[in-house]
C-alpha positions in Angstrom: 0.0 0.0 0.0 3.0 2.1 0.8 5.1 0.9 -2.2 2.8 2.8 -4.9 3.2 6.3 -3.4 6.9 5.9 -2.9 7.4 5.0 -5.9 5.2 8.1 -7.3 6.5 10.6 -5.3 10.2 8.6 -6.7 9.0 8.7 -10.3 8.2 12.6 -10.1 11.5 13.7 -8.8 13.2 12.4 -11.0 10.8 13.2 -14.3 11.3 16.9 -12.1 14.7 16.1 -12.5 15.2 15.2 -15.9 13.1 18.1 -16.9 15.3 20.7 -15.7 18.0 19.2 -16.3 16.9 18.7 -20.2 16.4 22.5 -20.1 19.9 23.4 -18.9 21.2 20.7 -21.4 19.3 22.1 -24.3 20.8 25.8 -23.8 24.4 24.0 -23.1 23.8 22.7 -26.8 22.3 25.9 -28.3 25.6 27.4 -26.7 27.8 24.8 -28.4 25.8 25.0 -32.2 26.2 28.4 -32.2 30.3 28.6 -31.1 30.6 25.9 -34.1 27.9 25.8 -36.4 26.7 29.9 -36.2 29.6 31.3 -36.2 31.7 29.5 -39.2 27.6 29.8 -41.0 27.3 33.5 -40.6 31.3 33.7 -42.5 30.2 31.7 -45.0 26.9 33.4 -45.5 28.9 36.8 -45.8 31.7 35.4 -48.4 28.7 34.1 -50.1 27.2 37.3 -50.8 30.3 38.9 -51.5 30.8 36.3 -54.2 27.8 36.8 -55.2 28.1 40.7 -55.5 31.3 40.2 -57.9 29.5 37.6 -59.7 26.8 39.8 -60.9 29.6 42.8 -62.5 30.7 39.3 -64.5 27.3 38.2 -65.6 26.4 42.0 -66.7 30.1 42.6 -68.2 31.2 38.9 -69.5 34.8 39.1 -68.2 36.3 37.5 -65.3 37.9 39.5 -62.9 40.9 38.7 -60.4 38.9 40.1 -57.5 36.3 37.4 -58.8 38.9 34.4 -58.2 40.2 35.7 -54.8 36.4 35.6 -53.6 35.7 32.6 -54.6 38.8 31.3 -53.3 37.9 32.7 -49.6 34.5 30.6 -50.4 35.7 28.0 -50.7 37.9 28.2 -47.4 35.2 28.9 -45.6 32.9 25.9 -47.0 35.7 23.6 -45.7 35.7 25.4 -42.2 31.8 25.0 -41.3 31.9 21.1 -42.7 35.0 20.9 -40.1 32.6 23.0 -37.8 29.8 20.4 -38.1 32.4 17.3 -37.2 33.6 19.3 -34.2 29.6 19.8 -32.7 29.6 16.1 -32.7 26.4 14.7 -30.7 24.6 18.4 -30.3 23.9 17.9 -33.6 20.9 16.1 -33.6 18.0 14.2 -35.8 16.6 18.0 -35.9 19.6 19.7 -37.4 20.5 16.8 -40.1 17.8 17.4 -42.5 18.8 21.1 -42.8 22.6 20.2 -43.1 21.8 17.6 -45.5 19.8 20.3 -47.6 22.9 22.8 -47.4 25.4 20.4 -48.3 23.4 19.5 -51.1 23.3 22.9 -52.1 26.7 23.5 -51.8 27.4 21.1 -54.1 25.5 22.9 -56.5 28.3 25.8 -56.1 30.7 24.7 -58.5 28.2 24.6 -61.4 26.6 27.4 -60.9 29.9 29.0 -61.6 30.7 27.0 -64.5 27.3 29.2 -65.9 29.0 32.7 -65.1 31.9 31.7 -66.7 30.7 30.4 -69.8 28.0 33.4 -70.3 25.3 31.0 -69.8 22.1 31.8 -68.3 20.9 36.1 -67.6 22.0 37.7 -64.7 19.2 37.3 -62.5 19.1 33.2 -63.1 22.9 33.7 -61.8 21.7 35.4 -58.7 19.0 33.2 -57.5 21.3 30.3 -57.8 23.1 31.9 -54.7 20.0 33.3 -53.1 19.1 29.6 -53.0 21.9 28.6 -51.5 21.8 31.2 -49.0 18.8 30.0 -48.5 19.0 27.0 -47.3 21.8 28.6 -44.9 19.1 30.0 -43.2 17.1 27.4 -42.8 20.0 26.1 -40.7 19.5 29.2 -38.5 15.9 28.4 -38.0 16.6 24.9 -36.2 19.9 26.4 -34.6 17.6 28.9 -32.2 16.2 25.8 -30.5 16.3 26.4 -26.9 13.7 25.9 -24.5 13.6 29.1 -22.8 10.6 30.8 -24.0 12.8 34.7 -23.8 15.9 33.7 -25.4 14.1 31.6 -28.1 12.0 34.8 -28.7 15.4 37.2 -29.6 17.3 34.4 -31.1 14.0 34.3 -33.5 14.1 38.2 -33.9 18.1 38.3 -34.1 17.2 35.9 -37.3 15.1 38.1 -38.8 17.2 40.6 -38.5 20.2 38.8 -40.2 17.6 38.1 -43.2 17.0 41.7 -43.5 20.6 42.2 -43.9 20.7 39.5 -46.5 17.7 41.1 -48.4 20.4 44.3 -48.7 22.9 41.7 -50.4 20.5 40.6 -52.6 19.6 44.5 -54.0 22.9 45.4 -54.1 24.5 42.5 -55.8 21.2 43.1 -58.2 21.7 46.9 -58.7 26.1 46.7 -59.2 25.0 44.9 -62.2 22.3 46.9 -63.5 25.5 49.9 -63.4 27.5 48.4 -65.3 25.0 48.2 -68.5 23.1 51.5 -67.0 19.7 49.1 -67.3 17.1 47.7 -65.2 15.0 45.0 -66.8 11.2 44.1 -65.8 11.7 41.4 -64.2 15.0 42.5 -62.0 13.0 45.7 -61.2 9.7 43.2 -59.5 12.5 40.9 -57.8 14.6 44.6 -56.5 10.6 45.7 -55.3 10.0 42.3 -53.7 13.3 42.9 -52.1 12.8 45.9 -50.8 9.4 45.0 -49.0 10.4 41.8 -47.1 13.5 43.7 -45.5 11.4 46.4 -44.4 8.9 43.9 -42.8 11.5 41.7 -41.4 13.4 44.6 -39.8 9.5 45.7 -38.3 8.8 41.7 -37.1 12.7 41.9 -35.4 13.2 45.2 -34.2 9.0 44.2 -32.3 11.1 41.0 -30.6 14.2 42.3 -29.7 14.0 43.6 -25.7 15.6 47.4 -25.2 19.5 46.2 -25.6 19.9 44.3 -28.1 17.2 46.9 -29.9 18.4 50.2 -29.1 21.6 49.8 -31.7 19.5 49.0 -34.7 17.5 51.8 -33.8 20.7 54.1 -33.6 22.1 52.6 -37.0 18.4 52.9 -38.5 19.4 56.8 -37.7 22.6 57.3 -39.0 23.3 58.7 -42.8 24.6 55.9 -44.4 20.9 53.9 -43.7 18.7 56.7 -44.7 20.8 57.4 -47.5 19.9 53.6 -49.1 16.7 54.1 -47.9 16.3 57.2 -49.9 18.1 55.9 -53.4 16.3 52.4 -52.7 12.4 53.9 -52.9 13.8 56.3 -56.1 14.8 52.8 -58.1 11.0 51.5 -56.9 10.0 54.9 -58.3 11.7 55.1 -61.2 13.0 51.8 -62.5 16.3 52.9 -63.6 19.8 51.9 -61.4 21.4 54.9 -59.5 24.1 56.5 -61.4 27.8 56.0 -59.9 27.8 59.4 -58.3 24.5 58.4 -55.9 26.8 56.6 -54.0 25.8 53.6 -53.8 28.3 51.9 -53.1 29.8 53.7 -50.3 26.1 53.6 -48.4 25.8 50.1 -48.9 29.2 49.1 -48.0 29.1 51.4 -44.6 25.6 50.1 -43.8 26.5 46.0 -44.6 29.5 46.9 -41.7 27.6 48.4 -39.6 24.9 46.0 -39.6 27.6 43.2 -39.4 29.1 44.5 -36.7 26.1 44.5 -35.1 24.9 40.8 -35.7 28.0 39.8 -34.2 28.1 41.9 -31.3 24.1 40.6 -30.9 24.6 37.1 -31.3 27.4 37.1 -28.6 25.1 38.6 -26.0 22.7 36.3 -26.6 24.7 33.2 -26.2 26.6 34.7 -23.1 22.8 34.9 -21.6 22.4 31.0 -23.0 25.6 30.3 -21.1 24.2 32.0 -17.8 20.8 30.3 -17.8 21.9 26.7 -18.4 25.1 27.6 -15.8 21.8 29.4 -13.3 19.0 26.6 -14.5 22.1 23.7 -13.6 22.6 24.5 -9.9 18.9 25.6 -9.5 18.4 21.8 -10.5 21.4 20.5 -8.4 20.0 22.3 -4.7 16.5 21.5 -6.1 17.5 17.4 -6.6 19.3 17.0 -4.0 17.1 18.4 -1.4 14.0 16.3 -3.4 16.6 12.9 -2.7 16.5 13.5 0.7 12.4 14.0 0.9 12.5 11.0 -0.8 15.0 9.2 0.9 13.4 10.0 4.2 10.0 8.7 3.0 11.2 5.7 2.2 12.6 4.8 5.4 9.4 6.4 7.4 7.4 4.4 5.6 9.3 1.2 5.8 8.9 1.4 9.5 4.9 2.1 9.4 4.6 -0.3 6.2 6.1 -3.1 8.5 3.8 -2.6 11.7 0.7 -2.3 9.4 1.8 -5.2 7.4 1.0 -7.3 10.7 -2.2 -5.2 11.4 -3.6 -5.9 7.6 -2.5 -9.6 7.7 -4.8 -10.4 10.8 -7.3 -8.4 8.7 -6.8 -10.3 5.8 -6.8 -13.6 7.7 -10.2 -12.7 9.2 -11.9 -11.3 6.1 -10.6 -14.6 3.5 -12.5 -16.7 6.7 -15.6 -14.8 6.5 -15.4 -14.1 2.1 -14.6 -18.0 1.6 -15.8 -19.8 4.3 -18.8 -18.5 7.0 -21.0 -16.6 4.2 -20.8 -19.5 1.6 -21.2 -21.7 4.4 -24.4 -19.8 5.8 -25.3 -19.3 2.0 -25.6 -23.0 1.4 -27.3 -23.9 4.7 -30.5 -21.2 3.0 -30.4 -23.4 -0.1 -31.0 -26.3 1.8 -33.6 -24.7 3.6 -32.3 -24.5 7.2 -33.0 -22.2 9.8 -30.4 -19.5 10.1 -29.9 -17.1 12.9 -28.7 -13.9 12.3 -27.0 -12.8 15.5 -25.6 -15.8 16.5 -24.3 -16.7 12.8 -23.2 -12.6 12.3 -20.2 -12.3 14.8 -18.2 -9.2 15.1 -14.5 -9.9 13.8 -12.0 -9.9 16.3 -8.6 -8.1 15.2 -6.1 -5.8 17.5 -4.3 -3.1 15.9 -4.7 1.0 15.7 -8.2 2.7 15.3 -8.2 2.3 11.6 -7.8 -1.4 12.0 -10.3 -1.8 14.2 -12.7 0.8 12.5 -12.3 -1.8 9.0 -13.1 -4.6 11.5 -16.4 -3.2 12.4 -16.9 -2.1 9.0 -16.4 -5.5 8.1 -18.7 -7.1 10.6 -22.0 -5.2 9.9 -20.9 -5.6 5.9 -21.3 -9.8 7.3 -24.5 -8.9 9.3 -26.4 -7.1 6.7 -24.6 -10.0 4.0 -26.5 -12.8 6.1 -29.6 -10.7 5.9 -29.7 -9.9 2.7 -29.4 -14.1 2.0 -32.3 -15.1 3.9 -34.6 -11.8 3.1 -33.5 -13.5 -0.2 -34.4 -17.1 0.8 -37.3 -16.2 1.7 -37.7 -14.1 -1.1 -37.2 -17.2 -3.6 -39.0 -19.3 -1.5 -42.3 -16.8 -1.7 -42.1 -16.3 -5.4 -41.8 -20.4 -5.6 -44.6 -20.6 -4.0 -46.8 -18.1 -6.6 -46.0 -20.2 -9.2 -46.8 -23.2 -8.4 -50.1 -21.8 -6.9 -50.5 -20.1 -10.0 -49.4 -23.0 -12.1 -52.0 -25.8 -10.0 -54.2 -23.8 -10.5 -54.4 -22.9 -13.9 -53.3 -26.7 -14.5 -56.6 -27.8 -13.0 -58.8 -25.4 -15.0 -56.3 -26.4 -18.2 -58.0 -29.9 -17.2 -61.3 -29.0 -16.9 -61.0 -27.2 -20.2 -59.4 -30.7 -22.0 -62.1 -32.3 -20.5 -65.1 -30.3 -21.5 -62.6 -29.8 -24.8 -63.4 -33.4 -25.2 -66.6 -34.2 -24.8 -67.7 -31.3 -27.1 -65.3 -33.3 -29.9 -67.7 -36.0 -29.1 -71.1 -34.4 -29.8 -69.7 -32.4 -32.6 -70.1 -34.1 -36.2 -69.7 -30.9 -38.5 -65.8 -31.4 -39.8 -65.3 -27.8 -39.6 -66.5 -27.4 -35.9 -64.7 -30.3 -35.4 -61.1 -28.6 -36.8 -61.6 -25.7 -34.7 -62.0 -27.5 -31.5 -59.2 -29.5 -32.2 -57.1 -26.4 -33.1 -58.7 -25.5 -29.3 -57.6 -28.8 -27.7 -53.9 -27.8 -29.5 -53.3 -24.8 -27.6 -54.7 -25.9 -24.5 -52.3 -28.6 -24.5 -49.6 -26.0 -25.3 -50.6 -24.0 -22.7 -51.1 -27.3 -20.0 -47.0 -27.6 -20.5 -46.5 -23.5 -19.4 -47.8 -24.3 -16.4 -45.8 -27.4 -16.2 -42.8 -24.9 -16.8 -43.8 -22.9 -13.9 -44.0 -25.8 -11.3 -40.7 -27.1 -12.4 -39.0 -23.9 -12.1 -40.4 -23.5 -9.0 -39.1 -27.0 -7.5 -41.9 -29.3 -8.0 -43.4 -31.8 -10.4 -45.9 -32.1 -12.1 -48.9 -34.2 -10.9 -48.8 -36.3 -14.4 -47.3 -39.9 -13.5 -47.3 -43.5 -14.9 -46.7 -46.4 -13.0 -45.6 -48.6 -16.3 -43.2 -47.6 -18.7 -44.0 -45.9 -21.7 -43.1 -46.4 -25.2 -40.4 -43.8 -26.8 -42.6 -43.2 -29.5 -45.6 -41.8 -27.3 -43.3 -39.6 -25.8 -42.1 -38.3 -28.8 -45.4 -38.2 -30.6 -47.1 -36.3 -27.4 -44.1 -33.7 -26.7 -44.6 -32.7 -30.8 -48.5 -32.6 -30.1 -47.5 -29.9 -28.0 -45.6 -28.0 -30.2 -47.6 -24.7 -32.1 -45.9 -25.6 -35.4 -45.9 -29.2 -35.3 -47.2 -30.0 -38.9 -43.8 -29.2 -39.8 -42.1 -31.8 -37.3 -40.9 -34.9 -38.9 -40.6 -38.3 -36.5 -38.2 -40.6 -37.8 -38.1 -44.6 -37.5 -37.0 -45.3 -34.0 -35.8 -48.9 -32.5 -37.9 -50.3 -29.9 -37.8 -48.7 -26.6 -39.8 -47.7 -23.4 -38.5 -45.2 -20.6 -39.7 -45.1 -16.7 -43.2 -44.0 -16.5 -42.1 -41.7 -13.5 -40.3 -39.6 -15.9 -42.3 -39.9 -18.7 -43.9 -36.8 -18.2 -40.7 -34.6 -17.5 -38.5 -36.3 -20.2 -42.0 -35.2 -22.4 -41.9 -31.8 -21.6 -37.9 -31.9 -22.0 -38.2 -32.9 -25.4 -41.0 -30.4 -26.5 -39.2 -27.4 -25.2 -36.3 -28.3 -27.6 -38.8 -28.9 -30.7 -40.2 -25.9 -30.4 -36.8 -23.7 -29.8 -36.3 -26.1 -33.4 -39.2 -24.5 -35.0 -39.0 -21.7 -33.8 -35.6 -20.7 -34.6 -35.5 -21.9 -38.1 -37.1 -21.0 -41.1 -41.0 -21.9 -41.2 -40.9 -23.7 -45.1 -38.0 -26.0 -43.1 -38.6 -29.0 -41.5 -37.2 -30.5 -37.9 -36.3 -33.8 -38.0 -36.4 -36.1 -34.5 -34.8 -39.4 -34.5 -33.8 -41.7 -31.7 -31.6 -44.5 -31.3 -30.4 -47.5 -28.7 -26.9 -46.7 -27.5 -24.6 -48.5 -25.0 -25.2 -45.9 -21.9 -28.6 -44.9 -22.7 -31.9 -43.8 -25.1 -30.2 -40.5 -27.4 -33.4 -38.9 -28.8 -32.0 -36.1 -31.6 -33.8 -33.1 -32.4 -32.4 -31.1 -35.4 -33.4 -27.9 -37.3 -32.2 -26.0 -40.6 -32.0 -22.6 -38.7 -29.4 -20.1 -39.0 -27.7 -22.0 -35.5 -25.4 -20.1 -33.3 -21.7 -19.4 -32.7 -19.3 -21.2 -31.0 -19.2 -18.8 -27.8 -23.5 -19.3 -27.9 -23.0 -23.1 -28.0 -20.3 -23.3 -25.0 -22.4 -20.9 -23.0 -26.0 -23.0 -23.6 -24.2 -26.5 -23.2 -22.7 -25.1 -20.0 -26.2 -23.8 -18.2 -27.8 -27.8 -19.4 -24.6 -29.4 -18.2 -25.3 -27.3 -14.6 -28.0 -25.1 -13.9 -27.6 -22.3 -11.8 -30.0 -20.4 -9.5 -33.2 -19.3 -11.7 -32.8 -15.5 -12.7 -36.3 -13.8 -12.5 -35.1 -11.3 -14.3 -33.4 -13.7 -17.1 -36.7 -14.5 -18.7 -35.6 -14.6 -22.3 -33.9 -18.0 -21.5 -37.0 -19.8 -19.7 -37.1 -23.0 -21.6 -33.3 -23.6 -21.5 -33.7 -23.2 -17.1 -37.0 -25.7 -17.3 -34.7 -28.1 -20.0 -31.6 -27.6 -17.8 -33.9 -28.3 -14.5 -35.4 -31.5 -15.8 -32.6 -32.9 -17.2 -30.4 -32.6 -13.7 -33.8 -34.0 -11.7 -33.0 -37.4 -14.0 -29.6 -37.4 -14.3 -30.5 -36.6 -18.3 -27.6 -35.0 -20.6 -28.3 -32.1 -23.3 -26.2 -31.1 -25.4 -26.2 -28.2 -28.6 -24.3 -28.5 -31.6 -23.9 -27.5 -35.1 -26.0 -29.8 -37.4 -24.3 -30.6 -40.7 -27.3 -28.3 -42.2 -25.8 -25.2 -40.8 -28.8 -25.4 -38.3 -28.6 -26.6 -34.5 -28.7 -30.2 -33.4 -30.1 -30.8 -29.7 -28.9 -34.7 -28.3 -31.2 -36.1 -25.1 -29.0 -39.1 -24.0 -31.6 -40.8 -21.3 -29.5 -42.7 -18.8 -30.0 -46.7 -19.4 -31.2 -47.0 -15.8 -34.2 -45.3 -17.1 -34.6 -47.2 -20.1 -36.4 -50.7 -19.8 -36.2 -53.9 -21.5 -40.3 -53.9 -22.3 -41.1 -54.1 -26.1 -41.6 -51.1 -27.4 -43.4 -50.1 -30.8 -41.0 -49.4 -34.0 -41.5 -46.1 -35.1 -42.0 -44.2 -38.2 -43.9 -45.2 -41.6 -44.7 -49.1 -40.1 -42.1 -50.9 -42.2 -39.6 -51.0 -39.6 -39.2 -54.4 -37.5 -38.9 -55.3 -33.6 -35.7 -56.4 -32.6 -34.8 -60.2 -33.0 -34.6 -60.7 -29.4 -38.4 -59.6 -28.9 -39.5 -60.1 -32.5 -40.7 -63.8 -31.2 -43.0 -62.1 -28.7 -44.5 -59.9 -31.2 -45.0 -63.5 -34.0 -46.0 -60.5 -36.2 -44.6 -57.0 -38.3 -46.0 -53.3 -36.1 -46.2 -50.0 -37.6 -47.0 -47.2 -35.7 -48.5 -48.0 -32.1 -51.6 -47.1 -30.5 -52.0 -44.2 -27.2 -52.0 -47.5 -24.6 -48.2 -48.4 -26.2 -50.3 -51.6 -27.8 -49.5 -52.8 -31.2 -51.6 -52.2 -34.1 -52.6 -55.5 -36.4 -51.8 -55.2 -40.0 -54.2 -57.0 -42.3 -53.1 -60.7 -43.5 -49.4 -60.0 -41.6 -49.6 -63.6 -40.4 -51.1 -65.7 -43.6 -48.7 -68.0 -45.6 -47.5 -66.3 -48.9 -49.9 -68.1 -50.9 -52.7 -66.9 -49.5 -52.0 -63.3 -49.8 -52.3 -63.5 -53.2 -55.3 -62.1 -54.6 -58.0 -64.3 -56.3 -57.9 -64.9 -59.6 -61.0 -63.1 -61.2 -63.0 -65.6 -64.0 -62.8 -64.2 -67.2 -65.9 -63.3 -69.0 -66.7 -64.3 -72.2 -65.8 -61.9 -74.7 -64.0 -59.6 -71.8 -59.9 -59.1 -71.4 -58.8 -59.5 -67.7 -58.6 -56.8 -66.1 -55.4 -55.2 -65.9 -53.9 -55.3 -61.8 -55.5 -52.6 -59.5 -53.2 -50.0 -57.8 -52.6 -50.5 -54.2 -55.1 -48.2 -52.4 -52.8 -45.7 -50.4 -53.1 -45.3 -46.7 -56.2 -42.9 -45.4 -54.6 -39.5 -43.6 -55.7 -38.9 -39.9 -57.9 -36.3 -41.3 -60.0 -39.0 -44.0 -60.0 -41.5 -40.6 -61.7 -38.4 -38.5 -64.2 -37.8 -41.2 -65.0 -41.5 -41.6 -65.6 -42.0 -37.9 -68.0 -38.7 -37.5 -69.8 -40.1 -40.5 -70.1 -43.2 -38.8 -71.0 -41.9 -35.3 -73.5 -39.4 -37.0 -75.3 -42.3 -38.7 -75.4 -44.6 -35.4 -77.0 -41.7 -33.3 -79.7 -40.9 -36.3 -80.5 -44.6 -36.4 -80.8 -44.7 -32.6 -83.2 -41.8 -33.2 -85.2 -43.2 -35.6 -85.3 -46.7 -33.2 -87.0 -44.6 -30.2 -89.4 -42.6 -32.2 -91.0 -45.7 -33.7 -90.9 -47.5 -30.3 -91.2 -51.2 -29.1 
């Protein structure tokens, strides 16, 4: 419990610690770039322009000059001192500064072509100049990632010093554009926009850094800005807007551009060296700021640590005795006391609720308590519960009996209306009647078995597999499209008839209902080793593998009925009645992409009696009982009895039908058709004809009298 805070409060000094000390190592390495990297970049910036200055006399006046080679000589010496410059920063430079110095290099490369150009006359003269703007650049572009420091002040002068410098290189750029327009006294249209475009991002990058800069480092622009030589350009700079033309030699050009370019270089440098002495000052000031700051931080944390060793060990021993006593009552006195409700015992709340018995300091003791009236109101809570069950187990099978004994009455008087009825219409709809009363018998057979009881229905002889199949799809709403397949011989405990009945209808009619209604569900059965396996298969849509592992695990054990889980009702009455018997279900994929539901009835339930064969009559007893049979069964009557098939037992001669004499004059008569079997619909009709004819004669009888 103490660990987690110690190791917080740990975590934060040094993330505290790391922090500061990131800041004092990020100016350290501003410092260092800008003693390597600024200082050898701003040289070759300036030979740069200076090259590029002489350049544009060449491009405007096609001769190379010596002054020409000498510049580009110092160039070149200074291109070799920034790449030695870059090797000497070493690991300051980092993943943000190699993308820029890979773009200069590249365009330093580009140097030596660009001067092949201006000496072969190729190319005008402002193509020749913005190949060095372009390297010039992308030496500012360097400058942008150099001024990354993380204090918020320095980063905001080292960003207006920047600007500054650019201003000074927008200067370069006129002047290297307007010494060659002198030389051919000419201005074209094009050099003119690029001189105007000039012109206005100096003046808005001198606004933007002179806004930055804080009263030192601004009050000498301010006094150059003053001076003659700035006003001067200033003035002949808005007349070459004006007018289009290049000044004329005795303007002066020259001389004010040269005095202003030292002055303002003069001034960079001077500027640039303040700011990194500050840089300096605030990693050197930021570095033992962190140093007092961590060390007093490692003894707070140091001295926490060792407090709380000391209390973590003495409440160690407190929480274990806690723990000891609260496992006891979590694992073994409430599931205990739980259990005895289930069985229905008796369970006293005071003497079953004792207080826990702990030593230790008031908080302790206070959980202790805590602890004991969380087991007093637990123990309530189970048998207001208990009792709660217990109550609502008794409504439904109240509620269930009794609407089971009017559901009787109603079958009853159901049936002895089907036997003064003769009109086959009447007769459908009281049959339809008789359907869903029989449908509506097994809901409240549902409600008594999820309430713990049985259902009154009972037989003291074993009954045949095929009535039980036959009566659970008679109770089914869609059972026209349930299909009963041949089934061996067998008869299950009469006991359990009526539960292994209802078991077996609540899976046909999840089958038909959760498949498609122009599908059929097939139910088969079968002898096995261990037991009767009755099979009850649809051509639904089925479920998924989580569905089936979840359904199989609630029938292989039921829990506690859920009131408020009533979307899986028949599963809790399946699951119920199969556990009562000692029944398995199980779910699974059918090779039809549907669901498959297996009853396997234990073979202590099944009995050796003779049982009917099943399906369309032309299946056979087994050879063991066929003897006691001496004749073939099809399907068998309600009483489990078999039903006699006409001339089964005559020798083979004498089923063959008579010869018929043949007339005189007359062809035999070619062999009649076997007359197909009557439906159960044809045999109803038959019999209410036959029954409507016996009551009219037994009219007609008493009207004439004796």
């Amino acid at each position: 419990m103490l660990l987690l805070p110690l190791l917080s409060l740990s975590a934060l000094w040094g993330f505290v610690l790391n922090l500061t000390m990131g800041d004092a190592q990020s100016l350290l390495r501003a410092n260092t770039l800008y003693q390597t990297l600024g200082v050898t970049s701003i040289d070759l910036g300036l030979q740069l322009q200076a090259e590029r200055a002489r350049s544009a006399e060449t491009l405007t006046t096609r001769k190379l000059t010596t002054a020409l080679g000498a510049q580009r000589a110092r160039t070149d010496r200074s291109v070799t001192d920034f790449k030695l410059a870059v090797m000497e920063a070493g690991s300051a430079v980092g993943d943000d500064l190699r993308r820029p110095l890979a773009a200069l290099d590249s365009a330093l490369d580009r140097l030596g072509p660009i001067r092949a150009d201006i000496d072969g006359g190729l190319g005008s003269r402002l193509a020749g100049l913005n190949d060095y703007n372009r390297i010039l650049d992308a030496i500012f572009a360097l400058y942008d990632h150099l001024v990354s420091v993380s204090d918020l002040e320095l980063f905001q002068q080292a960003a207006s010093l920047q600007a500054m410098g650019m201003a000074r290189e927008y200067i370069a750029r006129e002047h290297a554009l307007i010494i060659g327009a002198m030389a051919d006294r000419r201005l074209t249209q094009p050099e003119t926009t690029a001189f105007t475009e000039y012109a206005a991002s100096r003046k808005f990058l001198y606004a933007r850094g002179l806004a930055g800069l804080d009263v030192q480092l601004r009050k000498p622009y301010e006094e150059v800005f003053a001076t003659e030589p700035f006003l001067g350009f200033a003035t002949m700079e808005a007349r070459i807007i004006k007018t289009g033309a290049p000044p004329l030699p005795s303007d002066g050009w020259n001389q004010a551009v040269d005095r202003l370019t030292s002055r303002l270089d003069q001034l960079g440098s001077a500027s640039g060296t303040v700011l990194a002495s500050r840089a300096s000052e605030a990693a050197t000031s930021t570095i033992v700021k962190t140093s007092i700051a961590g060390g007093l931080g490692l003894i707070a944390v140091l001295s926490s640590i060792i407090i709380s060793v000391r209390f973590g060990r003495r409440l160690a021993g407190e929480l274990a005795g806690l723990r000891a006593a609260a496992v006891n009552l979590s694992q073994t006195r409430l599931p205990d006391i739980v259990e005895r409700l289930r069985r229905g015992e008796d369970v006293d709340v005071k003497k079953e609720a004792k207080a826990i018995k702990v030593s230790g300091s008031a908080e302790i003791t206070d959980v202790a308590r805590a602890f004991g009236s969380v087991q007093r109101t637990a123990v309530r809570a189970a048998v207001g519960q208990t009792a709660l069950r217990h109550g609502v187990g008794q409504v439904f099978l109240n509620l269930a009996r009794r609407k089971q004994g009017l559901l009787h009455r109603q079958l009853a008087l159901l049936d002895r209306m089907q036997r003064r009825t003769h009109d086959p219409d009447r007769l459908e709809e009281l049959f339809r009647l008789d359907h869903l009363t029989t449908r509506m018998r097994r809901h409240a057979e549902s409600l008594m078995i999820l309430s713990g009881s049985a259902p009154g229905r009972a037989w003291r002889k074993p009954v045949p597999v095929i009535d039980i199949v036959r009566a659970a799809v008679a109770e089914v709403e869609d059972y026209t499209r349930v299909h009963v397949e041949n089934m061996p011989p067998g008869a299950l405990d009469g006991t359990a008839a009526a539960d292994i009945t209802h078991l077996v209808a609540e899976l046909v009619e999840n089958a038909t209902i959760y498949s498609p209604p122009d599908t059929t569900v097939q139910v088969r059965g079968d002898l096995a080793s261990n037991g009767y396996v009755i099979e009850i298969e649809d051509r639904g849509l089925g479920l998924s593998i989580s569905e089936y592992s979840e359904f199989n695990t609630l029938l292989g054990a039921p829990p506690e009925f859920d009131l408020t889980d009533s979307d899986r009702l028949g599963l809790f009455v399946v699951a119920t009645l199969a556990e009562r018997h000692g029944i398995k279900v199980v779910l699974r994929r059918s090779p039809f992409g549907g669901t498959s539901a297996v009853v396997l009835v234990p073979r202590s339930m099944v009995t050796e009696q003779a049982a009917l064969a099943a399906g369309d009559g032309k299946a056979e007893l087994p050879s063991r009982t066929r003897k006691k049979a001496l004749a073939v069964v099809t399907s068998g009557t309600h009483a489990g009895l078999p039903r006699r098939v006409r001339q089964a037992n005559l020798a083979p001669q004498l089923k063959e039908e008579p010869a018929e004499p043949e007339s005189r004059g007359q062809e035999r008569p070619a062999e009649q058709e076997p007359r197909p079997e009557r439906s159960p619909d044809e045999v109803r009709d038959l019999f209410s004809a036959f029954q409507r004819g016996t009551q009219r004669a037994r009219e007609e009888a008493s009207e004439e009298g004796p």
